[in-house]
C-alpha positions in Angstrom: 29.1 5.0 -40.6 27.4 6.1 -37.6 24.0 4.1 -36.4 21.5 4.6 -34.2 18.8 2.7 -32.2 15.0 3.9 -31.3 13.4 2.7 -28.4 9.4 3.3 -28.9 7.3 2.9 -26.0 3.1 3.7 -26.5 0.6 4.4 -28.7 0.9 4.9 -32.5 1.3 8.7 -32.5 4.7 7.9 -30.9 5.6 5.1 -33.3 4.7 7.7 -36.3 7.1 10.1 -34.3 10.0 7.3 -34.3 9.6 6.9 -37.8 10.3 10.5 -38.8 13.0 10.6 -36.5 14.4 7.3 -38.4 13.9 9.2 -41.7 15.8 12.2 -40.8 18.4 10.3 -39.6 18.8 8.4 -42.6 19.3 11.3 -44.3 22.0 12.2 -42.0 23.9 8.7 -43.4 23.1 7.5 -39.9 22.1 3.6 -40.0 20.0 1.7 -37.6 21.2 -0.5 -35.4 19.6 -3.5 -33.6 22.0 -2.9 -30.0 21.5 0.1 -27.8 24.9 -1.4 -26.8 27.3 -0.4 -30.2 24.4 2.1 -31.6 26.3 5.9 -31.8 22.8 7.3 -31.3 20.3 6.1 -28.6 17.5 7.6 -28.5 14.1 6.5 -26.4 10.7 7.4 -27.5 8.5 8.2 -24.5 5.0 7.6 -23.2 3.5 8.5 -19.6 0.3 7.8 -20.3 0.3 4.9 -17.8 2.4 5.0 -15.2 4.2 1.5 -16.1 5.1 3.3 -19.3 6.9 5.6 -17.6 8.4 3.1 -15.5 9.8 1.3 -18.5 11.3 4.5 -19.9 12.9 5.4 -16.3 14.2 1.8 -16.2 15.5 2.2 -19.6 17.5 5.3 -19.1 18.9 3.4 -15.9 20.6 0.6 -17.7 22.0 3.6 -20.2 24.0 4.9 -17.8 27.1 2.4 -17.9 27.2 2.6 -21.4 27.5 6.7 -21.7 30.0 6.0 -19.2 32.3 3.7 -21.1 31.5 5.8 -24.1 31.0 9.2 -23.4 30.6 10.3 -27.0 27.3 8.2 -27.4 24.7 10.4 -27.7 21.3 10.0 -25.5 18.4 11.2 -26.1 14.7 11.8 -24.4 12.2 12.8 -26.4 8.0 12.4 -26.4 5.3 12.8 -23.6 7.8 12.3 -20.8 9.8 15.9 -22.0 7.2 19.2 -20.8 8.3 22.5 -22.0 10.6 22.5 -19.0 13.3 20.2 -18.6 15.4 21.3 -15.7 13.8 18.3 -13.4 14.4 16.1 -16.3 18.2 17.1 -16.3 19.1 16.7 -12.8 17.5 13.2 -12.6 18.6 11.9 -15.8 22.6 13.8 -16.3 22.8 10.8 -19.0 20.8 12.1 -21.1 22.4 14.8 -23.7 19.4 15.7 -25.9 15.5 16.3 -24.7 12.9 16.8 -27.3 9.3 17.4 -26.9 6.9 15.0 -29.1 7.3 15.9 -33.3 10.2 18.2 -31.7 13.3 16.7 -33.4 15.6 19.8 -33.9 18.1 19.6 -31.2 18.9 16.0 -32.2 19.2 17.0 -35.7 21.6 20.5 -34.6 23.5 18.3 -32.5 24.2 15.4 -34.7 24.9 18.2 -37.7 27.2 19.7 -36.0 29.5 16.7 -35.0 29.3 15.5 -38.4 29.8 18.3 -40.6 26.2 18.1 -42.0 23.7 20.7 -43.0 20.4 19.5 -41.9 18.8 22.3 -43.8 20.6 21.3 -47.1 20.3 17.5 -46.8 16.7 16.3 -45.3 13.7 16.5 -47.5 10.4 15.2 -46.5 10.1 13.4 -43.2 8.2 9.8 -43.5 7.4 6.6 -42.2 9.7 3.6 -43.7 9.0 2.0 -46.0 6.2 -1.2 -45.5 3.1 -2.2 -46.8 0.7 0.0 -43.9 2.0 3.4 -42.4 0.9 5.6 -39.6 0.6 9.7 -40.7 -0.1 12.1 -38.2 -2.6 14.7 -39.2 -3.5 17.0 -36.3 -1.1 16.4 -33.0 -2.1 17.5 -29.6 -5.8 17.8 -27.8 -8.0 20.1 -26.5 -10.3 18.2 -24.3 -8.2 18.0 -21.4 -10.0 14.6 -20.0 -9.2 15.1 -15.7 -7.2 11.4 -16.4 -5.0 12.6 -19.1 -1.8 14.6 -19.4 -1.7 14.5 -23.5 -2.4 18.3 -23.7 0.3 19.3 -21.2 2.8 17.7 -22.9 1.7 17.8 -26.7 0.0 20.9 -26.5 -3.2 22.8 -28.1 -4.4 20.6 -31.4 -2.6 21.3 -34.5 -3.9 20.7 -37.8 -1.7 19.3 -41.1 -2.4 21.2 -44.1 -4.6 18.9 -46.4 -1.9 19.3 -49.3 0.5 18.3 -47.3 -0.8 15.2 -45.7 -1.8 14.3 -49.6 1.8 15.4 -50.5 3.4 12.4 -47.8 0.8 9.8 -48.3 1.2 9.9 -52.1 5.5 9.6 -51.1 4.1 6.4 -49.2 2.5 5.6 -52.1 5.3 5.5 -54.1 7.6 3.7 -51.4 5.2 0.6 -51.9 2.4 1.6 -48.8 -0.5 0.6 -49.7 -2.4 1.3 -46.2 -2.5 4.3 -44.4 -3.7 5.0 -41.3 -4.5 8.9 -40.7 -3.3 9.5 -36.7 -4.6 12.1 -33.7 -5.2 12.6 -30.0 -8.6 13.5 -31.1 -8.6 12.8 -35.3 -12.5 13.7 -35.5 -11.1 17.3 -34.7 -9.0 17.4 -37.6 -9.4 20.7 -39.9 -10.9 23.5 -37.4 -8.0 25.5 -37.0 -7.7 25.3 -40.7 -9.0 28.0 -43.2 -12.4 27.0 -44.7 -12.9 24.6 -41.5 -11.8 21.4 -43.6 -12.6 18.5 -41.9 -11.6 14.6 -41.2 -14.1 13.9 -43.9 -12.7 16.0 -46.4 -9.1 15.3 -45.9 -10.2 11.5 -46.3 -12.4 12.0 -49.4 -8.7 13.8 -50.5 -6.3 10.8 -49.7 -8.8 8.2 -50.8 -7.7 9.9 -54.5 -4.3 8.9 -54.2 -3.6 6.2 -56.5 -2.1 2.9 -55.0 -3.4 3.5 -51.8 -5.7 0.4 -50.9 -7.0 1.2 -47.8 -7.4 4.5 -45.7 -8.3 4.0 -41.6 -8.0 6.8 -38.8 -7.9 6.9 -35.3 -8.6 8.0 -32.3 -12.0 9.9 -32.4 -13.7 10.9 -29.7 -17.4 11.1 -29.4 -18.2 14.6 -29.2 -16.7 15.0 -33.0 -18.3 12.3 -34.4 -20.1 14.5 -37.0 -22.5 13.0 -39.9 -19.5 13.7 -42.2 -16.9 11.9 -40.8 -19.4 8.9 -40.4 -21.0 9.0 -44.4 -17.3 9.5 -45.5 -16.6 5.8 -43.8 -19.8 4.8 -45.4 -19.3 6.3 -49.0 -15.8 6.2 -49.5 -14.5 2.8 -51.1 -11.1 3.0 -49.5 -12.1 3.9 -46.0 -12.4 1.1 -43.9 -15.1 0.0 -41.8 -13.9 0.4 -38.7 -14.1 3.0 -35.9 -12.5 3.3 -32.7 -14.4 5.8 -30.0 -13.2 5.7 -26.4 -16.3 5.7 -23.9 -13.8 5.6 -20.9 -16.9 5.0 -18.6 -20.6 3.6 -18.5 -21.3 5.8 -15.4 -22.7 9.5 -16.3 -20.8 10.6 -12.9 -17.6 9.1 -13.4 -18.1 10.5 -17.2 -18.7 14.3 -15.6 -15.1 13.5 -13.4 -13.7 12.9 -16.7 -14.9 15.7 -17.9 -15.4 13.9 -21.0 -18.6 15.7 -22.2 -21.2 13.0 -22.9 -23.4 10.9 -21.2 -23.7 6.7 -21.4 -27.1 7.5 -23.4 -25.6 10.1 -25.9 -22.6 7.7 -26.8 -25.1 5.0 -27.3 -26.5 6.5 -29.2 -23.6 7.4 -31.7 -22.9 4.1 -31.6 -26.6 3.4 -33.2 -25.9 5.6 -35.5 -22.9 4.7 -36.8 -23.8 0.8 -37.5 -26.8 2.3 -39.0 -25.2 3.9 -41.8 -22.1 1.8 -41.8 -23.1 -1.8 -42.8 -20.8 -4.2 -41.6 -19.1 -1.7 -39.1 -16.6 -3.0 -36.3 -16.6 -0.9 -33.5 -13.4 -0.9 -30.9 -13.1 1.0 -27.9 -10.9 2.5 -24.8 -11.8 2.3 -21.0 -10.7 3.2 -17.5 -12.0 1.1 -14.7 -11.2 2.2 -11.0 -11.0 6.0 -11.8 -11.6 8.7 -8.5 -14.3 7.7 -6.5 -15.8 5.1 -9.0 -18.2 2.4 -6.9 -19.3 -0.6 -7.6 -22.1 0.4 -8.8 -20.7 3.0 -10.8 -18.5 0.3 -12.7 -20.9 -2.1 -13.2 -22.6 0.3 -15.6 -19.4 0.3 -17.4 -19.6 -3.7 -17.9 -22.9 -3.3 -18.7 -22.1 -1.1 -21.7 -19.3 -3.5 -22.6 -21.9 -6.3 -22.8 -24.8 -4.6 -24.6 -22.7 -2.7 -27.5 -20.5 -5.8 -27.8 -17.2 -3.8 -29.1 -15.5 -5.9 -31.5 -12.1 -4.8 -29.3 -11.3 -3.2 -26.2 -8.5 -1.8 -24.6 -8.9 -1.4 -21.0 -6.4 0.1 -18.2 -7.1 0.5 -14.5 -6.2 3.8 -13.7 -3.3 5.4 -12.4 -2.4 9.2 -11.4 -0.7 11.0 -13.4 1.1 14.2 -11.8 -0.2 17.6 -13.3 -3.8 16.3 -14.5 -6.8 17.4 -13.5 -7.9 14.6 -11.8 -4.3 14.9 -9.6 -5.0 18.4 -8.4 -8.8 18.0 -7.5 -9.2 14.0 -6.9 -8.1 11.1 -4.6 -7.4 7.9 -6.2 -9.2 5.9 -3.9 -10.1 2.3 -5.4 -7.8 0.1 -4.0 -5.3 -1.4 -6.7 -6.6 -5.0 -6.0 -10.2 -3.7 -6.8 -8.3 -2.4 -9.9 -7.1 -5.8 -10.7 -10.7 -7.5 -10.2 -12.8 -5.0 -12.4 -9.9 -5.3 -15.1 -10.3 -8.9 -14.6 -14.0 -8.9 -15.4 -13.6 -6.6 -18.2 -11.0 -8.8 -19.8 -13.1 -12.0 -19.6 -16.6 -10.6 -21.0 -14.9 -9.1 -24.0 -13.0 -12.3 -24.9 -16.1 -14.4 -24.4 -17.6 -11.3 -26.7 -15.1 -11.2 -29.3 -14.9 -15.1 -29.6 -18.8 -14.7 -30.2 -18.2 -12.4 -32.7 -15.6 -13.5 -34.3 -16.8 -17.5 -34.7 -19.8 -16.0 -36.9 -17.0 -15.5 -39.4 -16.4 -18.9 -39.4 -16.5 -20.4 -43.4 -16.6 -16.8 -45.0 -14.6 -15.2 -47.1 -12.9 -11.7 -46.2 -10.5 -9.0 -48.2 -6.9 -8.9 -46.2 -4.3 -6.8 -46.9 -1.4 -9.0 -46.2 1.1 -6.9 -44.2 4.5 -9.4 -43.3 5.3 -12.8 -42.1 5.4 -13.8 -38.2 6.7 -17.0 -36.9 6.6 -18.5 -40.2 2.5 -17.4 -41.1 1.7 -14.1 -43.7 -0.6 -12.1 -41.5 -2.8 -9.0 -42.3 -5.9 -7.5 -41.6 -9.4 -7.3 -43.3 -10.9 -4.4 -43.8 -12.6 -4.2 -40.7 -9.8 -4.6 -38.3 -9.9 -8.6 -38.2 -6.1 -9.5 -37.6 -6.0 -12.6 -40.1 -2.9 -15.5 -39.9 -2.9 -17.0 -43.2 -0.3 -19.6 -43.2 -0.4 -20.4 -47.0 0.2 -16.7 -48.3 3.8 -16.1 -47.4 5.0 -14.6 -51.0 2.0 -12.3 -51.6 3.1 -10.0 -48.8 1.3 -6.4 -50.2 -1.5 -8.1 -51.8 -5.3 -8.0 -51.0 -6.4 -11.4 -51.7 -9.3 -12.9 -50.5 -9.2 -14.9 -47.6 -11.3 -18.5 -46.7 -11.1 -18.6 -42.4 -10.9 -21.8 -41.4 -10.4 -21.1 -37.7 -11.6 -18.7 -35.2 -10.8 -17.2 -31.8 -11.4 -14.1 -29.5 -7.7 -12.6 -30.6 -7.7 -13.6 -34.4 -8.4 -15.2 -37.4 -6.8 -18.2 -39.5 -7.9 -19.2 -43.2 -6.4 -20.2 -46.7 -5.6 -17.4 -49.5 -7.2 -18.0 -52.9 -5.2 -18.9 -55.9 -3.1 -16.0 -57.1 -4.7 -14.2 -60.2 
């Protein structure tokens, strides 16, 4: 039997790719394989959102090269943000590499492999899913419209593109029946969801539609952006029993300049004041959020406005990145990236240590109570899961109730997670 190996590097939307790949390949009779080494099939899933992704990828493909060598019949492949609709470049620097695929673009892996063994792809793969576990990512809309000057997303996943609401229904109830219990509804922008769709269906309809699939516990989504956080999306997190209580909305910067640079289309006051309104009408809310320091032309000034907003929200997570140039952005063509990399390193620095202080803050008040977690798998010897909103949870005596939601005493506290004791099984 032939195997394969996937190599995933970045965000979820490219693990949810991998996935699908792995399910059409498994269809194929393909099997996976732990070694890029004796797999028949290496592909690697790209990301160039940062430049050390791409570094990572390049470096990968590098250490490939002996081994198509020694094996010529092992087939490569690139697929993800690092393959634009061009791929000549791509071809003449990486002559390993026998298959390129854009991202959700798996055809001429699937051709290729059907035709050296025999297979009709047409006759043999049905719906494409994530494997089976106890939480799942979907994809519902794939690529952006924004086009933020730091981000090359909608060059290389293109104009957004909305799933049908059957359809997504169709694959989360397949989940369902796999043994998921979680789902967590993926987009670039996933507020956007449903306006290319007839009838302008939106994120809060699609969840009022997966929260009806039986077996599914728990129904997140990310990542949303602040200029579609409508009223409906928020009172579907707030109504629905299955949504969970968590949102994630990048703010990228606390400076209304820097924001302009961005062109990301709000101002420090007006995603305040989303903010406001979302822990308004979402009791018990946990808010997480993405940021840039050391972007074009940013002062000190300018980011201590951004630390400012990191200390007065007080984001129950936050995943910062100094910035780095991406080739074919906006911010490439008509800015300089002028903050030195060690300033970089020292505002990433400060970020990093008020949000830990923060999050050990936050997350000691949970001290002695009790929380809902979906236990998800068992690390190093400890079940882990999450609780509804977004606390990762270790709890060490709960090892044979993986894809249960039991309640959950914590017993110990810090800025990265939580620790407690399960209740007695019913």
């Amino acid at each position: 039997m032939q195997t394969f190996h996937i190599w995933t590097i970045g965000c979820q939307m490219n693990k949810a790719d991998s996935e699908r790949l792995e399910s059409a390949l498994g269809q194929m009779g393909l099997s996976a394989s732990e070694s890029t080494a004796e797999a028949d099939v290496v592909v690697l899933n790209s990301c160039v959102v940062r430049q050390s992704a791409e570094d990572r990828v390049t470096g990968m493909l590098g250490s490939l090269k002996p081994l198509k060598r020694e094996d010529p019949g092992k087939v490569v492949a690139l697929m993800g943000c690092m393959v634009g609709p061009k791929t000549d470049a791509l071809e003449r620097r990486f002559p390993q590499v026998d298959v390129f695929m854009r991202p959700q673009q798996f055809d001429p892996l699937i051709e290729l492999l059907g035709d050296r063994l025999g297979i009709d792809p047409d006759g043999c793969l049905g719906q494409l899913t994530a494997r089976p576990a106890v939480t799942a990512y979907v994809p519902i809309i794939h690529g952006c419209d924004k086009f933020c000057s730091f981000c090359i997303i909608p060059y290389r996943r293109g104009r957004e593109v909305s799933r049908p609401v059957a359809e997504v229904v169709r694959e989360v109830e397949l989940l369902a029946d796999r043994g998921v219990r979680e789902v967590t509804l993926l987009g670039q922008n996933v507020d956007s969801y449903g306006h290319d769709l007839p009838g302008r269906q939106d994120l809060g309809d699609l969840l009022e539609a997966v929260s009806g699939v039986s077996r599914i516990e728990r129904v997140r989504f990310l990542t949303s952006h602040p200029n579609d956080m409508s009223d409906h999306i928020i009172d579907a997190v707030a109504g629905l029993d299955k949504v969970c209580e968590h949102v994630n909305l990048p703010f990228q910067a606390g400076d209304d300049e820097v924001l302009a640079r961005m062109r990301r289309g709000y101002t420090n006051a007006e995603y305040r004041a989303i903010v406001e309104k979302i822990r308004l009408r979402v009791p018990n809310v946990s808010m997480s959020t993405d940021l840039i320091v050391g972007f074009c032309g940013e002062t000190d000034e300018q980011f201590g406005r951004t630390l400012e907003m990191v200390k007065d929200i007080r984001f129950d997570k936050v995943h910062s990145a100094a910035y780095s140039t991406r080739e074919g952005t906006i911010a490439d063509r008509r800015f300089e990236d002028d903050v030195p990399a060690a300033e970089k390193k020292a505002r990433l620095r400060a970020i990093d240590e008020a949000q830990a202080a923060i999050q050990a803050e936050i997350n000691s008040e949970m001290l002695g109570s009790a929380v809902e977690v979906l236990v998800e798998d068992v690390r190093k010897g400890k079940a882990y899961g999450r609780s509804r909103n977004d606390k990762l949870v270790y709890i060490p005596d709960a090892k044979d109730r993986v894809g249960e939601v039991i309640p959950v005493k914590i017993d110990r506290t810090g800025p990265w997670s939580l620790q407690g004791r399960a209740a007695a099984a019913a």
